[in-house]
Each structure stands twice: as structure tokens, then as C-alpha cells.
Short mmCIF file of the C-alpha atoms (twelve columns), coordinates in Angstrom:
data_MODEL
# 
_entry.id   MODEL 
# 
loop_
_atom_site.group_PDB 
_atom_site.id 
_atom_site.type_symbol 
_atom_site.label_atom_id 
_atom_site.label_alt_id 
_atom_site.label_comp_id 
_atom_site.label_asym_id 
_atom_site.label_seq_id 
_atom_site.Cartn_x 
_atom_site.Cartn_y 
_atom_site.Cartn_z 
_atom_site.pdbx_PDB_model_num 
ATOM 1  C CA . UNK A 1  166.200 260.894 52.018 1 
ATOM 2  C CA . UNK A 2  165.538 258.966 55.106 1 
ATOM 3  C CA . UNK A 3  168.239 256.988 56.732 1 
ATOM 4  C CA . UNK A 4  167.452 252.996 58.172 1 
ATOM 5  C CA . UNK A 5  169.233 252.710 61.647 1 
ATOM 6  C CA . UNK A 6  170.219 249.477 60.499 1 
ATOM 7  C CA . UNK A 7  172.596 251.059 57.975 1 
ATOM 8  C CA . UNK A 8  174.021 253.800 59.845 1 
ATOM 9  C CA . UNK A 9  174.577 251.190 62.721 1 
ATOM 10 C CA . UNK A 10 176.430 248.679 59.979 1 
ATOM 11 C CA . UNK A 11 178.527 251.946 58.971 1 
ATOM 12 C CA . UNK A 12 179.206 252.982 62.578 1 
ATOM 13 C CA . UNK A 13 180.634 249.152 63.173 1 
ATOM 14 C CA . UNK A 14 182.528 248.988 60.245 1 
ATOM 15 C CA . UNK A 15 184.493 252.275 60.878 1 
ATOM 16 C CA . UNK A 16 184.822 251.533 64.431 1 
ATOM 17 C CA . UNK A 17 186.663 248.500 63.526 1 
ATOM 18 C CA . UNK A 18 188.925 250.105 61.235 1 
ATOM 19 C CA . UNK A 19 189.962 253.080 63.752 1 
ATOM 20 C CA . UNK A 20 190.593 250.526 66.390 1 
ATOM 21 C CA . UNK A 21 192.374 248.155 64.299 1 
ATOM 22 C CA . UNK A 22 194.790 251.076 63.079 1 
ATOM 23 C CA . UNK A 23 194.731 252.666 66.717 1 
ATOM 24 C CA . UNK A 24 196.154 249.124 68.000 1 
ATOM 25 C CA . UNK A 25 198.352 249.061 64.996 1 
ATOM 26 C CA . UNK A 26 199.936 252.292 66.238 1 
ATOM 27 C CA . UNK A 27 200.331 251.338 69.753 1 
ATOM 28 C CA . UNK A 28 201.759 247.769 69.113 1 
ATOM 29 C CA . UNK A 29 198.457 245.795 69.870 1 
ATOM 30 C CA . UNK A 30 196.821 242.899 68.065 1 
ATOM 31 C CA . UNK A 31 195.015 244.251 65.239 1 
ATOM 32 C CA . UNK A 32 192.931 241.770 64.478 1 
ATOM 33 C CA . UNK A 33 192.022 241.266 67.962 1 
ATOM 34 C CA . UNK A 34 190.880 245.144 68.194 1 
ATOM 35 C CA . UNK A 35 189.469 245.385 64.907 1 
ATOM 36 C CA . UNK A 36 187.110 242.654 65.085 1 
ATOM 37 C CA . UNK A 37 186.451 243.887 68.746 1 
ATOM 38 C CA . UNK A 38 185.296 247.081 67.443 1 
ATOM 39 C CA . UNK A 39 183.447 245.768 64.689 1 
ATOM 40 C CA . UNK A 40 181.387 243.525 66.977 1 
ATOM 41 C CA . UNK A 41 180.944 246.565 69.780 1 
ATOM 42 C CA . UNK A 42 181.586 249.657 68.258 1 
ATOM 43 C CA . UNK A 43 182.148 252.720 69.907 1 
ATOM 44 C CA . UNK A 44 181.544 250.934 73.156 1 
ATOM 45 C CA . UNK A 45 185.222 249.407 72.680 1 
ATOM 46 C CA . UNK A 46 187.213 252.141 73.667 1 
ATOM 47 C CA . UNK A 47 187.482 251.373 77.655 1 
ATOM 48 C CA . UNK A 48 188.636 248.279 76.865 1 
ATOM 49 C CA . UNK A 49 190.749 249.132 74.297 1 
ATOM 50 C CA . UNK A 50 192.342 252.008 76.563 1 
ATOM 51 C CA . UNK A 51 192.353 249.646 79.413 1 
ATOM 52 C CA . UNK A 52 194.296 247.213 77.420 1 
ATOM 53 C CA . UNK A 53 196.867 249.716 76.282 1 
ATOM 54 C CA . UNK A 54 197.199 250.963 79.466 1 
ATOM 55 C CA . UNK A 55 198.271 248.024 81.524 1 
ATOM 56 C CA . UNK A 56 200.268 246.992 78.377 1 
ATOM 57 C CA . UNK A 57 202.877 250.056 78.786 1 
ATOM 58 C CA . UNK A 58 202.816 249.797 82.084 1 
ATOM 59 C CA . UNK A 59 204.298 245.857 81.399 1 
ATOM 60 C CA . UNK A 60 206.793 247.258 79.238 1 
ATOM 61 C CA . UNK A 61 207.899 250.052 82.117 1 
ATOM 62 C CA . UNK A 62 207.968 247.019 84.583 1 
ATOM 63 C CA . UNK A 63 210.860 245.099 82.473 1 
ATOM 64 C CA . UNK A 64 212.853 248.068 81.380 1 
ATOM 65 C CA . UNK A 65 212.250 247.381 77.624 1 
ATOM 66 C CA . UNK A 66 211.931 250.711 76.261 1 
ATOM 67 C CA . UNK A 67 213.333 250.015 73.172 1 
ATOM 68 C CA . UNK A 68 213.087 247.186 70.490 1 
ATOM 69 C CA . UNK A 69 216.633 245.119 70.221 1 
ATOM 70 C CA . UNK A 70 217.321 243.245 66.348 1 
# 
């Protein structure tokens, strides 16, 4: 059975989404944002999205808010 690179590219987005909208989920990004990133890009959004989380922790060390206050 022969594969189409059209459908293993369609299944390689749609996964790619989904592990970078619950990777952003678990770091306390926008899901959305990164799911719909990685649907669009694919694998090729991981230096972004590592980028992203990157500079985002390094926000929260800046202001001292390690913890969440309710």
C-alpha cells in the first residue's frame, strides 16, 4: 500500500498542532496561538515555539512572580 505525500503531510500538520497546542498548554502559553502555528508549519515550529517559551520565563524571573496569587 503506497502512501500520497499529501496525506502523510496533512497527518504530520495535524499532530504537530496538537503536540504544540498541549506543549503550550503545559507551559502556560496561548494554545490556540501554538496550535494553529503548528498546524500551519509543522515541525518547523519548534524554534519559535522554544524561543517564545524561553523569553517568556525569563519575563516571569524579571518580576519575581514565581508563583500564581488568588
Amino acid at each position: 500500500m503506497q502512501f500520497s505525500w499529501l496525506f502523510m503531510l496533512v497527518l504530520l500538520s495535524i499532530s504537530s498542532g496538537f503536540l504544540f497546542g498541549f506543549a503550550a498548554y503545559k507551559n502556560g502559553l496561548a494554545v490556540k496561538r501554538w496550535g494553529c502555528v503548528g498546524c500551519i508549519l509543522g515541525p518547523l515550529t519548534y524554534p519559535l515555539f522554544s524561543t517564545h517559551k524561553r523569553l517568556a520565563d525569563m519575563k516571569v524571573r524579571r518580576h519575581g512572580r514565581f508563583r500564581i496569587e488568588g
